[in-house]
C-alpha positions as CSV (number, residue, x, y, z in Angstrom):
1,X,0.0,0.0,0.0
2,X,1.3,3.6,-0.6
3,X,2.4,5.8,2.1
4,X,-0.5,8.2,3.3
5,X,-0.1,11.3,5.8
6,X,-2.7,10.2,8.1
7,X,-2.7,14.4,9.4
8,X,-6.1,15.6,8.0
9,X,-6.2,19.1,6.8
10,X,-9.7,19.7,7.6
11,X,-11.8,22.5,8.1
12,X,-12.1,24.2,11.8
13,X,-14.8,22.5,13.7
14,X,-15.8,26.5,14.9
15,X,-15.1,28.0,12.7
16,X,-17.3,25.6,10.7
17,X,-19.8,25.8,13.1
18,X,-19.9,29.8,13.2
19,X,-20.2,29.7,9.6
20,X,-22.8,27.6,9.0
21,X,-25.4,28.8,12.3
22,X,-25.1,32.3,10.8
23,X,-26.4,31.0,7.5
24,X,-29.8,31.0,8.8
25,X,-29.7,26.9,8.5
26,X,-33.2,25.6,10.3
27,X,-35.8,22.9,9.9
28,X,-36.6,19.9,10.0
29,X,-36.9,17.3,6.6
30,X,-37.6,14.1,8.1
31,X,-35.6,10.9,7.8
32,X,-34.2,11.7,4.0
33,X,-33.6,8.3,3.3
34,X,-36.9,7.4,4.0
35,X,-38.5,9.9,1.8
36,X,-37.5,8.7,-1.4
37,X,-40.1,10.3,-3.2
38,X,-38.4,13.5,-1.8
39,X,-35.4,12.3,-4.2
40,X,-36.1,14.0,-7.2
41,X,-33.8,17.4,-6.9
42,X,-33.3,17.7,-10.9
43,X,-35.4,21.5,-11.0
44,X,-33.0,25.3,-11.2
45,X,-32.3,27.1,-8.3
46,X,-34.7,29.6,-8.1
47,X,-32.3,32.5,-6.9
48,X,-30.4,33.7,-3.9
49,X,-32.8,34.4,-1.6
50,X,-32.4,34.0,2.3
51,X,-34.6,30.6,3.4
52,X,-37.1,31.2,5.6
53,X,-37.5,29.1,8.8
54,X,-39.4,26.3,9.8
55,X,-39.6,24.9,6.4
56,X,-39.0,21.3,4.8
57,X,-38.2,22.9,1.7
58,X,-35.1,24.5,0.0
59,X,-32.0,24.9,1.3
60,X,-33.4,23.2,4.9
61,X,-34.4,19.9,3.3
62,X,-31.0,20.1,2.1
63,X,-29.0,20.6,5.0
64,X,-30.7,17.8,6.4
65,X,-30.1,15.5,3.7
66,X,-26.2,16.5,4.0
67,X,-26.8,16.0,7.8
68,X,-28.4,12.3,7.0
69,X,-25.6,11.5,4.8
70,X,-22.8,12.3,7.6
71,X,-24.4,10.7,10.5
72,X,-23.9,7.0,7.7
73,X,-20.6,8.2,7.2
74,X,-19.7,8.7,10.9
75,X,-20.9,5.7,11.7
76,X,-18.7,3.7,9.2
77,X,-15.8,5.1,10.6
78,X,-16.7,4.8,14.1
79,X,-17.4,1.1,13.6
80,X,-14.2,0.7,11.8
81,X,-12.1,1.6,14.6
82,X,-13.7,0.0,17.2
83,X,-13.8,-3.2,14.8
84,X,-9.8,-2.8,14.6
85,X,-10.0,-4.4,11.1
86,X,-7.6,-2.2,9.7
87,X,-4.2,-3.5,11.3
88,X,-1.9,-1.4,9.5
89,X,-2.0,1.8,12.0
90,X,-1.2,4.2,10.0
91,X,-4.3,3.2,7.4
92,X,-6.3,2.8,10.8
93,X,-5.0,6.3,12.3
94,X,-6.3,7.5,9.1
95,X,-9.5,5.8,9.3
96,X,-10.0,7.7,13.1
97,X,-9.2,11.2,11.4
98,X,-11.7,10.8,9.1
99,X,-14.5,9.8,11.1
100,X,-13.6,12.7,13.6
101,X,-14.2,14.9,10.5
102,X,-17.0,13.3,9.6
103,X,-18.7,13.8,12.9
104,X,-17.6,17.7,13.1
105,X,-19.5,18.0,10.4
106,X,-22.3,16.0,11.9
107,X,-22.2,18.0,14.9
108,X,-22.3,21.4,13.0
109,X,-25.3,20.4,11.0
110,X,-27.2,19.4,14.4
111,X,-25.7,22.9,15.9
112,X,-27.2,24.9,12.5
113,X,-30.9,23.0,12.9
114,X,-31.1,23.4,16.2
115,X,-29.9,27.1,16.3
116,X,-33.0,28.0,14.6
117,X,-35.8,25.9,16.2
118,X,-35.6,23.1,13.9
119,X,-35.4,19.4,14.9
120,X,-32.4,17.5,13.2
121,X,-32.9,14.8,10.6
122,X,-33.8,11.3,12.3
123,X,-30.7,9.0,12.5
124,X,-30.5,6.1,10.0
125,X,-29.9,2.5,11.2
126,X,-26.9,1.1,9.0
127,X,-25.9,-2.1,8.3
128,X,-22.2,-2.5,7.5
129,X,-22.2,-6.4,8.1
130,X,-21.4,-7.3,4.6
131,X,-18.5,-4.6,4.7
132,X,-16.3,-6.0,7.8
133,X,-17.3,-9.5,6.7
134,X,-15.0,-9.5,3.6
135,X,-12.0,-8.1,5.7
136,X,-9.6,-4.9,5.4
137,X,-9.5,-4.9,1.9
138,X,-13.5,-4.8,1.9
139,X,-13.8,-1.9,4.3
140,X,-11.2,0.3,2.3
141,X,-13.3,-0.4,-1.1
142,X,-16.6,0.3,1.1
143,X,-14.6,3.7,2.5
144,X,-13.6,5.0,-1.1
145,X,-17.2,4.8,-2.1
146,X,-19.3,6.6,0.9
147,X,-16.4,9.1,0.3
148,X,-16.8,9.5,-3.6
149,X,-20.6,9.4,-2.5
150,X,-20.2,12.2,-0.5
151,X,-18.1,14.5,-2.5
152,X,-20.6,14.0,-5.3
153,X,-24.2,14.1,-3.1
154,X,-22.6,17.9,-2.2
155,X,-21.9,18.7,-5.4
156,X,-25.3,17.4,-6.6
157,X,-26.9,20.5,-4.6
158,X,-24.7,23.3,-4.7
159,X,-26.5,24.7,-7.5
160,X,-29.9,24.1,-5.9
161,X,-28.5,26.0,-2.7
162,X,-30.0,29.5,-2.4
163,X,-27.7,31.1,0.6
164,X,-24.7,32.0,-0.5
165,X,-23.2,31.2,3.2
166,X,-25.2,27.6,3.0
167,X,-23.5,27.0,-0.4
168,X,-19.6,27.9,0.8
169,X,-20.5,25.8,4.5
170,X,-21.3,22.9,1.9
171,X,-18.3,23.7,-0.5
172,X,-16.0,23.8,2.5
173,X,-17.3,20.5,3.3
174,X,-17.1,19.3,-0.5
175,X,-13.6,19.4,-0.9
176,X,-13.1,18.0,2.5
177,X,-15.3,14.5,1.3
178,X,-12.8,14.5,-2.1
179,X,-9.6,15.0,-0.3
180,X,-10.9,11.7,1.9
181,X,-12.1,9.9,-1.4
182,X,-8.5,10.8,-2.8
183,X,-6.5,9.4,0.1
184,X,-8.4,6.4,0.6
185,X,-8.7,5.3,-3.2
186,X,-4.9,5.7,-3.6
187,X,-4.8,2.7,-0.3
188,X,-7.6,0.5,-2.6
189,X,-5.3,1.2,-5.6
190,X,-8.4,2.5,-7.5
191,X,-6.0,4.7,-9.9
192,X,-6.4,8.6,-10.3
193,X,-9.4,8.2,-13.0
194,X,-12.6,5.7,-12.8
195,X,-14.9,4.8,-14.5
196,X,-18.1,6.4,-12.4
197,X,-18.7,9.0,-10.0
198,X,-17.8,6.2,-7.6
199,X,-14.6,5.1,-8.8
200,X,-11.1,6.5,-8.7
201,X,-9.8,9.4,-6.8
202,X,-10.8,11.9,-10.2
203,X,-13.7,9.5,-11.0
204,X,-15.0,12.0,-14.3
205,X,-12.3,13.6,-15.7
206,X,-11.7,17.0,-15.0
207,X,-14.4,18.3,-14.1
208,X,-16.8,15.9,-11.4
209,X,-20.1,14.8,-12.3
210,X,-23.0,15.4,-9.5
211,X,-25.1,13.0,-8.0
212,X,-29.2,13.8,-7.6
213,X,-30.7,13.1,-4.8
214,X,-32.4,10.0,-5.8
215,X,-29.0,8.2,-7.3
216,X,-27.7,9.1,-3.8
217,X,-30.3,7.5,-2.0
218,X,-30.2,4.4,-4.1
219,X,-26.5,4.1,-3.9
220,X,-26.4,4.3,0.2
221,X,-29.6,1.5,0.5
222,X,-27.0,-1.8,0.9
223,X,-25.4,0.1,3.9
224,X,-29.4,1.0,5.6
225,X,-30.9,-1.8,8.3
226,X,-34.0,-2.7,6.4
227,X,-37.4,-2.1,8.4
């Protein structure tokens, strides 16, 4: 496996969390991943205007989504370090800085709702049991994808973001979710270019394709507990 510096250059957790309360961030839109038919996300934005509170809609169902997304990713990463299934420590030392970014953001999201009166996104039940069973090399393919997956879900609604300070919060969290998906598919040996907005560490070219809603959603249901 190559050499990765396990030192994440992430984002400032308050600074993050300054940022992102002062965007005006409220609201509550459900459990996301149980409101499929809530998906489709393929419409313009409809302009710049500040979101008002206490709404499903707009840039809140959003931040929820994103907030749905990180509490599956935190998870992985929490359960991958207390499975001690990585046993090379600096590929596991890697593993804990990621989750602990992955949670920051989880936390600031929950901050942001909460800030304004809203009520955070539900928590999904996951179901990673298929992932540890085939082993280190597994995990590391399952990692690459939930981090392509969330460089791309981000992506997927920046242009459907009205608030300019929502929209750079999410950007600032964007590049974070590709700088993971870069380190971890150099450890699966995924190559620099794939074949799919999953695949690879520059997985389109030059220029990354989004992922709706919907393809999101479909893509995370073999790592959801079924009812």
């Amino acid at each position: 496996m190559p050499e990765i510096d396990a030192r994440e250059d992430v984002t400032s957790r308050k600074h993050f969390l300054r940022g992102l309360s002062a965007a005006g961030a409220a609201g509550a839109a459900g459990v996301l991943l149980a409101a499929c038919g809530a998906g489709n996300d393929k419409r313009p934005a409809t302009g710049m205007a500040t979101p008002k509170r206490k709404t499903s809609g707009g840039d809140l169902a959003i931040l929820n989504y994103a907030l749905t997304l990180e509490y599956l990713e935190a998870d992985f990463y929490d359960q991958v370090v207390r499975s001690g299934v990585l046993k090379d420590r600096r590929v596991a030392e890697l593993a804990k800085r990621i989750g602990e970014a992955e949670q920051a953001h989880v936390s600031a999201l929950e901050v942001a709702v909460r800030g304004q009166g809203g009520k955070p996104a539900a928590k999904p039940k996951t179901a990673f049991e298929n992932v540890f069973a085939g082993g280190a090399q597994k995990v590391l393919e399952a990692a690459a994808v939930v981090e392509n997956l969330g460089a791309a879900a981000y992506l997927g609604q920046a242009g459907r973001i009205q608030d300019k300070k929502i929209l750079a919060a999410a950007l600032s969290i964007h590049s974070v979710e590709a700088r993971h998906a870069a380190a971890i598919n150099a450890l699966v040996g995924n190559g620099f270019k794939g074949s799919g907005p999953l695949v690879g560490s520059l997985p389109d070219g030059a220029f990354a394709k989004p992922m709706a809603m919907d393809e999101v959603l479909k893509a995370v249901q073999p790592f959801i507990a079924k009812a």
